[in-house]
Structure formats: structure tokens, C-alpha cells
RODO-2510 file (C-alpha; in nm, 4 decimals, decimal comma):
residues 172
     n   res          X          Y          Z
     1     x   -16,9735    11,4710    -3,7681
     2     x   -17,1022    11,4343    -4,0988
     3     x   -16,9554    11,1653    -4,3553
     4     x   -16,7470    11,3191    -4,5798
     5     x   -16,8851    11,3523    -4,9838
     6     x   -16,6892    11,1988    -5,2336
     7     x   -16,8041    11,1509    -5,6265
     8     x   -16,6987    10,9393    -5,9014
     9     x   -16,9033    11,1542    -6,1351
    10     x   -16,9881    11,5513    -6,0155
    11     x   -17,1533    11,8569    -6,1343
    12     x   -17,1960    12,2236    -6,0376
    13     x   -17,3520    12,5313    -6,1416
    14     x   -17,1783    12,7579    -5,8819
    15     x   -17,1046    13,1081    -6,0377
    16     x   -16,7504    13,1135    -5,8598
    17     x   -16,6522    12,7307    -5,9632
    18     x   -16,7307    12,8219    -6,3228
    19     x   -16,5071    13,1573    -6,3356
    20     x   -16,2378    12,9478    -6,1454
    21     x   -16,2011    12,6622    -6,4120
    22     x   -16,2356    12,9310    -6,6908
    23     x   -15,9029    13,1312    -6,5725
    24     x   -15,7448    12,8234    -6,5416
    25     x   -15,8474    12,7254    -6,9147
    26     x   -15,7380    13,0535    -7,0012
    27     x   -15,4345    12,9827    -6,8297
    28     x   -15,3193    12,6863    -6,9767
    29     x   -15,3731    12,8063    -7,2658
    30     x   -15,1396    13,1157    -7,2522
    31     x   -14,8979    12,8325    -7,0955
    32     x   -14,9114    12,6555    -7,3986
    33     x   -14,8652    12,9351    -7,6145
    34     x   -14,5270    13,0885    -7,4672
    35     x   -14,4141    12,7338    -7,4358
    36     x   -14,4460    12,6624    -7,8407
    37     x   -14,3249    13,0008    -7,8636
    38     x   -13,9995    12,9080    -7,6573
    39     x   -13,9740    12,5601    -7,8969
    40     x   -14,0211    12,7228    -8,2298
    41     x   -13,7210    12,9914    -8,0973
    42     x   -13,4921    12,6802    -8,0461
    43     x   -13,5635    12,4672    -8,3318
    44     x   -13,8883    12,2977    -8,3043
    45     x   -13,9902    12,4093    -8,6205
    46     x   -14,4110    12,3660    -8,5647
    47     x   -14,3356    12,4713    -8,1788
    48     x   -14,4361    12,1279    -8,0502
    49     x   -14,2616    12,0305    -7,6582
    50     x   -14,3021    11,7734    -7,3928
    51     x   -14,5726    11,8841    -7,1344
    52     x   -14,5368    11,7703    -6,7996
    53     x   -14,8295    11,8282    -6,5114
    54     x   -14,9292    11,6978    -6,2182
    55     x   -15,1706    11,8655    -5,9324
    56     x   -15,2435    12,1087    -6,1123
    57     x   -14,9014    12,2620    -6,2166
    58     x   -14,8114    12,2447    -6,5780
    59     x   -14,4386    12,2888    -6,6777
    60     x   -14,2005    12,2265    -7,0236
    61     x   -14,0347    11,8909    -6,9735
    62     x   -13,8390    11,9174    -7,3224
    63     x   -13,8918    12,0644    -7,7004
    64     x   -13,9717    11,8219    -7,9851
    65     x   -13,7165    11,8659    -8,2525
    66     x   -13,4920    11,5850    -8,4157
    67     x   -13,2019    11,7788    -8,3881
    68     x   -12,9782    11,9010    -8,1164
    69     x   -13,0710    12,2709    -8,0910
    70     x   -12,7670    12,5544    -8,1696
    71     x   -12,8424    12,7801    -7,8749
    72     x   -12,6528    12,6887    -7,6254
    73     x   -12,6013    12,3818    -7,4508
    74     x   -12,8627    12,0839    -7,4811
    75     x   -12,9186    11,6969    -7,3649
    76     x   -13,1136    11,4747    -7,5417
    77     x   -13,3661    11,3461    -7,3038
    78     x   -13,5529    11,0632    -7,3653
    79     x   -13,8428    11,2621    -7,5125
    80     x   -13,6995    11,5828    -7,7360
    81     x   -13,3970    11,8090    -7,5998
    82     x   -13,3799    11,9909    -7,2581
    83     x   -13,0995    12,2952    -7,1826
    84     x   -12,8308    12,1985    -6,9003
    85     x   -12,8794    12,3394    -6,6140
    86     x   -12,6097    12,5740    -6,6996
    87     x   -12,7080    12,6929    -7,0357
    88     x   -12,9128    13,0461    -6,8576
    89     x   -13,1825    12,9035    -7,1282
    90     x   -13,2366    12,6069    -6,8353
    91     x   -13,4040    12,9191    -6,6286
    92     x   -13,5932    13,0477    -6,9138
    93     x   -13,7883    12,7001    -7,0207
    94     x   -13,7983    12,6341    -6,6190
    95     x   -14,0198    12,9983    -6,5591
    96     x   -14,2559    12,8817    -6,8428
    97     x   -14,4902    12,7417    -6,5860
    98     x   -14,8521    12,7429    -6,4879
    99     x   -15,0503    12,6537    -6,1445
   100     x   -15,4094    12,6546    -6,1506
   101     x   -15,6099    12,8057    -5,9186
   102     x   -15,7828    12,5574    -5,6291
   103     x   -16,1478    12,4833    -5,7686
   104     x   -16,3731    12,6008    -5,4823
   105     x   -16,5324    12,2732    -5,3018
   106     x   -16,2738    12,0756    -5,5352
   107     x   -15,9822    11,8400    -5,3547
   108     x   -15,7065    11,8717    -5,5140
   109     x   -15,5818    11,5002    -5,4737
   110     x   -15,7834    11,1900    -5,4118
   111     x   -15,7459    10,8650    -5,3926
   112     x   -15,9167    10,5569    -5,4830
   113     x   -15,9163    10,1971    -5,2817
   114     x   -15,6629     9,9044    -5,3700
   115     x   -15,7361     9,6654    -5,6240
   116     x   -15,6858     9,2902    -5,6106
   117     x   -15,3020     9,3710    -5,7041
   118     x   -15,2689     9,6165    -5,4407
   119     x   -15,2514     9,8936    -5,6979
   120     x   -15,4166    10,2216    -5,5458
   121     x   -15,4262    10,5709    -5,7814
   122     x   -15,3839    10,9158    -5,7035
   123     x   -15,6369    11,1161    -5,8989
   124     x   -15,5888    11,5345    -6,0012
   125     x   -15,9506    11,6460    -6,0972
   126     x   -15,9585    11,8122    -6,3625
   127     x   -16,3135    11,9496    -6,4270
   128     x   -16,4347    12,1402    -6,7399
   129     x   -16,7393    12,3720    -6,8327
   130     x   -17,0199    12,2947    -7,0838
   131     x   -17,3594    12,4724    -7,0985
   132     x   -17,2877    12,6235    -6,7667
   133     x   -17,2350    12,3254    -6,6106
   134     x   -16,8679    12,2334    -6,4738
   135     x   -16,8826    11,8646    -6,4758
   136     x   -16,6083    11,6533    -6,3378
   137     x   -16,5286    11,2676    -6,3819
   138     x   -16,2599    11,0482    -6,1539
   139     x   -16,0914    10,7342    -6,3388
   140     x   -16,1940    10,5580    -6,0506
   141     x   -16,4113    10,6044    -5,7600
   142     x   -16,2481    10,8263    -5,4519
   143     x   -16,2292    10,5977    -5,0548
   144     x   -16,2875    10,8052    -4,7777
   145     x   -15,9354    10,8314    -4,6072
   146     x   -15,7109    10,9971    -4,3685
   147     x   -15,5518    11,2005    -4,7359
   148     x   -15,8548    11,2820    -4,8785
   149     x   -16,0443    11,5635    -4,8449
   150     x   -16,4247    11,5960    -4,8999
   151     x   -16,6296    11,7819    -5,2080
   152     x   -16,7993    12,1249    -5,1026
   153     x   -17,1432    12,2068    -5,1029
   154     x   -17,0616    12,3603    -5,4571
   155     x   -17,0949    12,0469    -5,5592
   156     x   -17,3508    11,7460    -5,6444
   157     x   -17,3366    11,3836    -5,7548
   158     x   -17,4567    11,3293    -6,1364
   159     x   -17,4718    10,9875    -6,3086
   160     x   -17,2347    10,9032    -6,5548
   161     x   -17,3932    10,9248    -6,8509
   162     x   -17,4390    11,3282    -6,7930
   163     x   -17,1268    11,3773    -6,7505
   164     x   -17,0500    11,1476    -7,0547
   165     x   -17,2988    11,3214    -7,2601
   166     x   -17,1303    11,6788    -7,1688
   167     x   -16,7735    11,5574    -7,2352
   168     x   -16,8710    11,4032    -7,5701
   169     x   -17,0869    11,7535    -7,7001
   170     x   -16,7276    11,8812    -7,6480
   171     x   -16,4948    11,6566    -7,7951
   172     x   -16,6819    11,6706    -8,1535
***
């Protein structure tokens, strides 16, 4: 039995890893557009909300707007306003949702080791495309456990300053 491959810092140039974290780019984005679409309807008047994600699902927590929206019911939450469950808007801001597609060779969930304070994190990868290249970078670095799954073939280790050197040409 082989040891199982874990990365702090990862790259790939698989054709089918590429198109995966594209549709889920794409998808996020059309999230994000029906969910300002949804604030700027109730009263956010520059259609900002409250993301909330986690694993890879992305959902409408609460729209941004200072004051209590007129349609329907609405609770002030401690970020923005949210419908009550029984305003029927509850279901409409609830179905504004998006789940992105596994990444092929990508866990979904890892986990790093404890610190000295007994602190351990639960890392979502969240990989992005530049040049070709989907690179991927972890907070901290993954332990092999019992809840983590390994990296696929698709992908390779890469030193930290590539991967820092992709996410910066993108983030100017």
C-alpha cells in the first residue's frame, strides 16, 4: 500500500481538472449574480448580501441594507436582514444556492495536525486557473489521517513561491 499524497502547495495541468474549476468559476459567478439580483429586489440598493460557504456549497446568509426591507416579513440578523421562515421569500433566498463540482484528484476536506494549543483546521481547497495551470495552496500543511483522503495522480507538488507567483499575476 502506497503512502497516501498530500500537498501544502499543488499544481496540475490535467485537461479535465481545468474545465472542472472553470464551471465552478462560472458557477459562482451566476450565484453571485441572482443573489445581488434577489438583494437589490428587497432593498439593498447596490445588491450587496452576506455570503456564506463552506465545502464547496455557497448560499445567501442575509442582504446588506440598513433598513428593514417592506416585502414581507424580515429579522435583523446580526449581519443585514434575513426573511422568516414563513415569509414564502425564506424559500426563494434559500434556492439561491450553488455546489461545486468535486475537482478530479481533489479532497474535498483536509485536515492539518494540532498545534501547541491543540487547535487543528479543517481546510476546503479551493484551487484556481492561471496560464493553464490550476494551482492550489492549503493555509496549513494537510496530516495523513483516518478523514483525509489522498491527492490524485492529476496532481503534483510545486513550491510555494509558484504558486505565489500565479496567485499574485492574478490579484493585480
Amino acid at each position: 500500500m502506497s503512502a497516501p499524497r498530500l500537498f501544502q502547495f499543488a499544481k496540475s495541468t490535467d485537461p479535465a481538472v481545468i474545465a472542472t474549476i472553470e464551471r465552478n468559476r462560472q458557477g459562482r459567478y451566476d450565484w453571485q449574480k441572482r443573489a445581488c439580483a434577489f438583494a437589490t429586489a428587497h432593498g439593498a440598493k447596490d445588491g450587496s448580501f452576506y455570503p456564506t460557504s463552506f465545502g464547496g456549497r455557497w448560499d445567501v446568509l442575509a442582504i446588506n441594507t440598513k433598513d428593514e426591507p417592506t416585502t414581507g416579513r424580515w429579522k435583523r440578523m446580526r449581519r443585514g436582514w434575513a426573511p422568516y421562515r414563513n415569509n414564502p421569500l425564506a424559500k426563494e433566498m434559500d434556492a439561491i444556492r450553488f455546489t461545486c463540482e468535486p475537482v478530479p484528484g481533489l479532497p474535498s476536506l483536509l485536515h492539518s495536525a494540532e498545534d501547541p494549543d491543540w487547535r487543528h483546521y479543517v481546510m476546503t481547497p479551493t484551487p484556481f486557473v492561471h496560464d493553464g495551470v490550476a494551482w492550489l495552496g492549503l493555509s496549513h500543511a494537510p496530516v495523513d489521517s483516518d478523514r483525509n483522503e489522498s491527492f490524485g495522480p492529476q496532481w503534483v507538488e510545486c513550491l510555494a513561491s509558484e504558486y505565489h507567483a500565479a496567485r499574485e499575476a492574478i490579484t493585480q
